[in-house]
C-alpha positions in Angstrom: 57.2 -103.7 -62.5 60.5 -105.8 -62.3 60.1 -107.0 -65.6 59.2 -103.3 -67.3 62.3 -102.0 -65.6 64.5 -104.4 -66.7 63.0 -103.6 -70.1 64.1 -99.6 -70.4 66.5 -97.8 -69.5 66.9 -96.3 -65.9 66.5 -92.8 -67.5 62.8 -93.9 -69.1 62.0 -96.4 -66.3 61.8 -93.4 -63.9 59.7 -91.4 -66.9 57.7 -93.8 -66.8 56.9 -94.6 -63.1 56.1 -90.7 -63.0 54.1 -90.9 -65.3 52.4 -93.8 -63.7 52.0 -92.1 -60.3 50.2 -89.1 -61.2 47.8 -91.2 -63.4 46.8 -93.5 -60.5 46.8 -90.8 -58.9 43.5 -89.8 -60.2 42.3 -93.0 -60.6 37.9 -92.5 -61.1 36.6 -91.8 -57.5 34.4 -95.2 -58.2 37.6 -97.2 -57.9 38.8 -95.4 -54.8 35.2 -96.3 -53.2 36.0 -99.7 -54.4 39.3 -99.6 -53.1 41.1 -101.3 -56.2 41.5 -100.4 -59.7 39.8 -102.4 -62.1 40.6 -103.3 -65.6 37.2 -100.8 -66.7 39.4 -98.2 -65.6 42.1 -98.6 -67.6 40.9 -96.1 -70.5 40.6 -93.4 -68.1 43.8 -93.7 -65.7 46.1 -94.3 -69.1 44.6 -91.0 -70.9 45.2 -89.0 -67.6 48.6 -90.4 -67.5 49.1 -89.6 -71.9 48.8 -86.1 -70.5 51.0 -85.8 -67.8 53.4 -87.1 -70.3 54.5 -84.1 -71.5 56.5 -83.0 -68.4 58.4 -86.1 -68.5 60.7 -87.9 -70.7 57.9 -90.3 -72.3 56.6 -89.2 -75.2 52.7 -88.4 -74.9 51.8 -91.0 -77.6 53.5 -93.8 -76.1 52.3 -93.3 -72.0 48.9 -95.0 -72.7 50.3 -98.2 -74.5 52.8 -97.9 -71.5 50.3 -97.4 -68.6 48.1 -100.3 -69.9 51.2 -102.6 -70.3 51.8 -101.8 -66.3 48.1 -102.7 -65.1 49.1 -106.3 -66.6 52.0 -106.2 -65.5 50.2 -105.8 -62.1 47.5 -107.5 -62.2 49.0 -110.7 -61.6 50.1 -109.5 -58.2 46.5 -108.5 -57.0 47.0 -105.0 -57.2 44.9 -104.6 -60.1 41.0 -106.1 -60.2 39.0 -107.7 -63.4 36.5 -105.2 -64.7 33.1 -106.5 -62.9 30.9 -108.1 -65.3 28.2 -106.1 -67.1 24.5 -106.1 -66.2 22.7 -108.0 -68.4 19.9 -106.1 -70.3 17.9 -107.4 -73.3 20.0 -105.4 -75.3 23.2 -106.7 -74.0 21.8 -110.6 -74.7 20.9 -109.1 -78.2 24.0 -108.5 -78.9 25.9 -111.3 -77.6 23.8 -113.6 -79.2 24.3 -110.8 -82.3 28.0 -111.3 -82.1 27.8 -115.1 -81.9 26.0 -115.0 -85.0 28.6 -112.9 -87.1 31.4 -115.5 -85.9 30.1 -119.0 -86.5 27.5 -118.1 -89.5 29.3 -115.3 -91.3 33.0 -116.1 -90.4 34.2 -112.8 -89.9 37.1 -111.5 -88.4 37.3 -110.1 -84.9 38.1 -106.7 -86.2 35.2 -106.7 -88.5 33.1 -108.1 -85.9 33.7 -105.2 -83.6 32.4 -102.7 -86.1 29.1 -104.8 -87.3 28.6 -104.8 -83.1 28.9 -101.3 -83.1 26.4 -100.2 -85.7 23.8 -102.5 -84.0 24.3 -100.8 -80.7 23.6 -97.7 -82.0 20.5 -98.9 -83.5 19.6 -101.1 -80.7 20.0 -98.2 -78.4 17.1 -96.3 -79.8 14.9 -99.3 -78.9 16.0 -100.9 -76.3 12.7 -100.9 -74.7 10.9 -103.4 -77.7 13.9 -105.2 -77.3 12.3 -106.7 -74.0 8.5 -106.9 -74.9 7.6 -107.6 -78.0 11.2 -108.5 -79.8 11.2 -105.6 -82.0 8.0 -106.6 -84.4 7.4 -102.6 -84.5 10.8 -101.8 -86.0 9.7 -100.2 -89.7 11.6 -99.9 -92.8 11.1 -95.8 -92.2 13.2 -96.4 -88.9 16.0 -98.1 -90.4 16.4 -96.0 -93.2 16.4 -93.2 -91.0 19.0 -94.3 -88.8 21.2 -95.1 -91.6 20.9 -91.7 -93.3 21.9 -90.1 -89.6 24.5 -92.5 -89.1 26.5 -92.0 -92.7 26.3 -88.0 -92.5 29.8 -86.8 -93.1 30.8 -90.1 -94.5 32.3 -90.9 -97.7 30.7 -93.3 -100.6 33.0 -96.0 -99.7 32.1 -96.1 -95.3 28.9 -95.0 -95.8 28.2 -98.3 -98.2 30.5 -100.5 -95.5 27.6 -98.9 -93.0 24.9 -100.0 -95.1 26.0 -103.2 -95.2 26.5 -103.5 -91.7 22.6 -102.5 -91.1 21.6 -105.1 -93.7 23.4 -108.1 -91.4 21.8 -106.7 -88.1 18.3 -106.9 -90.3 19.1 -110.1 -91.6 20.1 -111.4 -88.3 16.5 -110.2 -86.3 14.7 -112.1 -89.1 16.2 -115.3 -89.7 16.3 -115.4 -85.2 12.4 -114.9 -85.5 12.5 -111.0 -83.6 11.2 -109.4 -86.8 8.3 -110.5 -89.0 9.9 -109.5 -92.3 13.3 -108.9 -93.5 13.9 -105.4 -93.4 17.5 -106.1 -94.7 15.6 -104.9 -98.3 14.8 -101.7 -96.7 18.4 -100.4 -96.6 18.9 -98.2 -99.5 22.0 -98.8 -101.9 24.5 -96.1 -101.5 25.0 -94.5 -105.0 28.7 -95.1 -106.1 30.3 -96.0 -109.4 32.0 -99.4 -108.8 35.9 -98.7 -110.5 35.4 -95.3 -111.3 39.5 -94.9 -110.3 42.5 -96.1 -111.2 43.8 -98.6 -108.3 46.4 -96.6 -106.4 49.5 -98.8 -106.6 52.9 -98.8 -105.4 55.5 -99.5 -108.2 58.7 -101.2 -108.5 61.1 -98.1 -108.1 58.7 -97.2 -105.1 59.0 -100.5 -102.9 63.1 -100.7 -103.5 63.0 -97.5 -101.9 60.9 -98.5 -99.3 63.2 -101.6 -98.8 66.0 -100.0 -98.6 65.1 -97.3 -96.4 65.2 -100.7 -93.2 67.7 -100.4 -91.2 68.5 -104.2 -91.0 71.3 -103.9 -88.4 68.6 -103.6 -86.1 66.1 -106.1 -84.7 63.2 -103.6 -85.7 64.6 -103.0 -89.0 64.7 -106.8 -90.0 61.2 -106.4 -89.0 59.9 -103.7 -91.2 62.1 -105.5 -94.1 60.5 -108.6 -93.4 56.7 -106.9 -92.9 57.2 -104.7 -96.7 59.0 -107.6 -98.6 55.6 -109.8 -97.5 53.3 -107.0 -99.0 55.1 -106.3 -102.0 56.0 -110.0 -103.2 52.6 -112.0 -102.4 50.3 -108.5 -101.6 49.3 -110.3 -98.0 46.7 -108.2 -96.5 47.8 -106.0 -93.3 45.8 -108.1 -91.1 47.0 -111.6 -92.5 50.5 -110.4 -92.0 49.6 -109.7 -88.5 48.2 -112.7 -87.7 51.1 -115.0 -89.1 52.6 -117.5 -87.1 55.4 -120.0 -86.8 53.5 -122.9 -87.5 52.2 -121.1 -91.4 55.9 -121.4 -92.3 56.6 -124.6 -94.3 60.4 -124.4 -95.1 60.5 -127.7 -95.8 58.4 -127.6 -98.6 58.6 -123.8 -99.4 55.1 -122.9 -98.6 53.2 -120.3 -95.7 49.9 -120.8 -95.1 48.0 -117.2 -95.0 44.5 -117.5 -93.1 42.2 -114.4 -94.9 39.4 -113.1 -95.2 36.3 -115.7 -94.0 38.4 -117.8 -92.0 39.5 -118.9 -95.5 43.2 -120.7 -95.7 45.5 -120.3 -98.7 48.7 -122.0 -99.5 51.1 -119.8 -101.1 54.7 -120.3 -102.4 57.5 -119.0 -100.0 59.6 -116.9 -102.7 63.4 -117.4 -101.8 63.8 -113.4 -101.0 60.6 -113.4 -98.7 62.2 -116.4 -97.0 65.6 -114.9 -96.6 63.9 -112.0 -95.1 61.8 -113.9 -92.6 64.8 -116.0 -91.4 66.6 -112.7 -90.9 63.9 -111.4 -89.0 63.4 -114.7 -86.8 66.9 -116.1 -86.3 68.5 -112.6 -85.9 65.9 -110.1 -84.8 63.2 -111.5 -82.9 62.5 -111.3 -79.1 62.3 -114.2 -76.9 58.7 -114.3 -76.5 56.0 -117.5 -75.8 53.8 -115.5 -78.6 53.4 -118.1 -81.8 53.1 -114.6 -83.6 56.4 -114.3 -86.4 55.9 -110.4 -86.0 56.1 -108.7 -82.4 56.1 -106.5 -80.9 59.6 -103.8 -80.5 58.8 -102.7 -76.9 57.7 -104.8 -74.3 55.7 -106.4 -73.5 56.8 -108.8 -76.8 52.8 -109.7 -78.4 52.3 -109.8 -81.9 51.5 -107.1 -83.8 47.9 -106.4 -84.9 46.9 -105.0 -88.1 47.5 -101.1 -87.2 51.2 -101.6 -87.1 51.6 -102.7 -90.6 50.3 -100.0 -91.6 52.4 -98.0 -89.4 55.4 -100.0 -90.6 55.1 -98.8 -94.4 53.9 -95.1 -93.6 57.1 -95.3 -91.6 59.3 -96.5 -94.2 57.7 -93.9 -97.0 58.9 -90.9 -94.1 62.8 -92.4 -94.1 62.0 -92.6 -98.0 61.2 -89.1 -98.0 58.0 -90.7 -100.2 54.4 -89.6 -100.0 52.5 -91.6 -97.5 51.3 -94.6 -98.9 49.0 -97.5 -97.3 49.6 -101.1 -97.0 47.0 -102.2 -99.5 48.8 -100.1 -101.7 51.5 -102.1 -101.8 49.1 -105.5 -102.5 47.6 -103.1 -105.4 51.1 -102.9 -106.7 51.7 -106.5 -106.7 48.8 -106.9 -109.0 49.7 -104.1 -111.3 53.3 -105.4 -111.8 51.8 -109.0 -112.4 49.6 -107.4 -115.3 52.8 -105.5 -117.2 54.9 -108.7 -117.1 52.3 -110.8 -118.9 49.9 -112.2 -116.3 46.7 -113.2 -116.8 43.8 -111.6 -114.6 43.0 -115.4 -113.5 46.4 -115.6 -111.9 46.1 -112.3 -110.2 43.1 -113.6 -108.8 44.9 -116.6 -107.8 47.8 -114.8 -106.3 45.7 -112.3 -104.0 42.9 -114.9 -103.5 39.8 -113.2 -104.9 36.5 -115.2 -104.2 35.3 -113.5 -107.6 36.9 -113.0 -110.8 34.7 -109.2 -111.2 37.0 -108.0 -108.5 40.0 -109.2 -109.9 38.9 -107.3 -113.3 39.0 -103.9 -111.3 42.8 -104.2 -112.3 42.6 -104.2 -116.4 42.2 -100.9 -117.0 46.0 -100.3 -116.0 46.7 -102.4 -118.9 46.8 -99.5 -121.4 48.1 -101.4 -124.4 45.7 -104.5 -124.5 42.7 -101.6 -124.2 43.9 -99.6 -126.8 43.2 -102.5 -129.5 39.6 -102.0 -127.9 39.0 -98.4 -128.6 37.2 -97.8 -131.4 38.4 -94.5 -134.3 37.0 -91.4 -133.4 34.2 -90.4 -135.9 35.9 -88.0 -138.7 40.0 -89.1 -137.3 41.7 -86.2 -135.4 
């Protein structure tokens, strides 16, 4: 608690211990039989607290970061338990061994392994008991089709085929680990969708200036929203690899930054001098002291890096001082590509600039190039 209040101001730090009181205050009655609060009831005490946030000074969006921030602030002191560790069930092994899987033979990200977990709960869940006998041998086409038609109601074409795809790697998964006969990953119906039926939505050049100049770089968190939009609009970094940037990336020696994507695949790109002026800004004058390795942190203790949500937060922000439409951060990566096609560049060096693994998704981005398709189009029949 010493170091949140030396963190805010008296005026908040009392806001915020209110707040605080009347959410431990109805802490779950399972941690007052216990007699300690555990980390498993962090979710509960913080969203009791987010609503007894109104009658203080705290702003009702910002008492659950705040109230979760305490318990490890506390924790360290004993006050606060570790959450007891779950009972293992079949289904919970499953999963682990699920979850495993994803990270060493797939190479996804943590992020993305959350959601491919989740789906296989769900399906899991409905047959938990095979999952202990007979290692799911009676799980039938006709069951996962139907779970995948309940689970995509109310979704659109592009979820409901991210869905389907998450279905196929739990199928995939039971087979190749010898818990299903047959791969029923060929069961999973293809979610009807026309591949590049839009234009891509991108951000153009008038658009990011404003955007850019709409930081407030006198501050610590305006150096940091420049630094965050000048990334995504000169090398169209993904949110998530601009979160997870570090120190070490940065080669200023030799003008490079390392950007770890999609796969756990590593890319060096060239350090453009504006994105490095901006960074140095950011680090040398705007920063927090902080033992994170993360360039971006956090503006409110305690001072983590940021994860993937924030830079998206960081350009809808931006768009509001802009008075500009809300736009997302891959919009921004969208209009890196588009600009790259107007001034002359070649869809294999678009692909080389954003990192495509295939050239077909690259080509999603020639139909913005109206002039070079016009010489394409054939006469209409009779002239007009």
């Amino acid at each position: 608690m010493r170091q949140c209040r030396r963190s805010r101001t008296t005026d908040r730090f009392a806001a915020f211990t209110s707040c605080l009181h009347h959410g431990f205050a109805r802490v779950p009655a399972r941690a007052r039989a216990r007699g300690s609060v555990s980390t498993s009831d962090v979710p509960v005490t913080a969203s009791l607290a987010s609503s007894r946030a109104t009658l203080s000074a705290i702003p009702g969006r910002f008492a659950y970061t705040w109230c979760r921030s305490s318990l490890h602030l506390v924790w360290p002191e004993g006050l606060v338990l570790p959450a007891p560790p779950p009972v293992q069930t079949p289904v919970t092994e499953l999963i682990s061994a699920y979850q495993a899987w994803l990270v060493d033979e797939r190479g996804l990200a943590a992020r993305t392994v959350e959601r491919y977990v989740a789906t296989a709960v769900r399906l899991l869940s409905d047959h938990e008991p095979a999952v202990g006998t007979d290692g799911l041998e009676d799980l039938s086409a006709g069951q996962v089709r139907r779970f995948l038609l309940e689970d995509c109601s109310g979704l659109g074409v592009g979820s409901a085929k991210t869905r389907a795809g998450e279905v196929r790697a739990l199928c995939k998964f039971l087979f190749v680990t010898g818990r299903t006969p047959r791969c029923l990953a060929t069961a999973v119906p293809s979610v009807a969708g026309w591949r590049g039926g839009r234009l891509p939505r991108a951000v153009s050049a008038e658009v990011v200036a404003k955007l850019l100049a709409s930081c407030e770089r006198s501050s610590a968190t305006g150096q940091r929203d420049f630094a965050i939009l000048t990334l995504l609009a000169r090398l169209g970094l993904r949110a998530a690899e601009v979160a997870g940037l570090e120190l070490a990336d940065i080669d200023w020696r030799a003008g490079e930054v390392v950007v770890r994507g999609k796969s756990r695949r590593s890319d060096r790109l060239p350090l453009p001098a504006d994105v490095g002026e901006a960074l140095v800004g950011y680090i040398a004058g705007g920063r927090p002291k902080s033992q994170s390795r993360k360039v971006f942190l956090r503006g409110r203790a305690p001072c983590d890096g940021i994860n993937p949500t924030t830079v998206t937060t960081v350009v809808h922000t931006a768009c509001k001082r802009a008075g500009l439409p809300l736009a997302s951060a891959h919009r921004l990566r969208h209009g890196v590509a588009v600009e790259t096609l107007r001034h002359g560049g070649s869809l294999a060096e678009i692909s080389q600039l954003l990192r495509h693994r295939d050239l077909a998704t690259t080509a999603y981005y020639a139909k913005v190039d109206r002039e070079a398709l016009r010489s394409l189009a054939l006469p209409w029949p009779g002239g007009l």
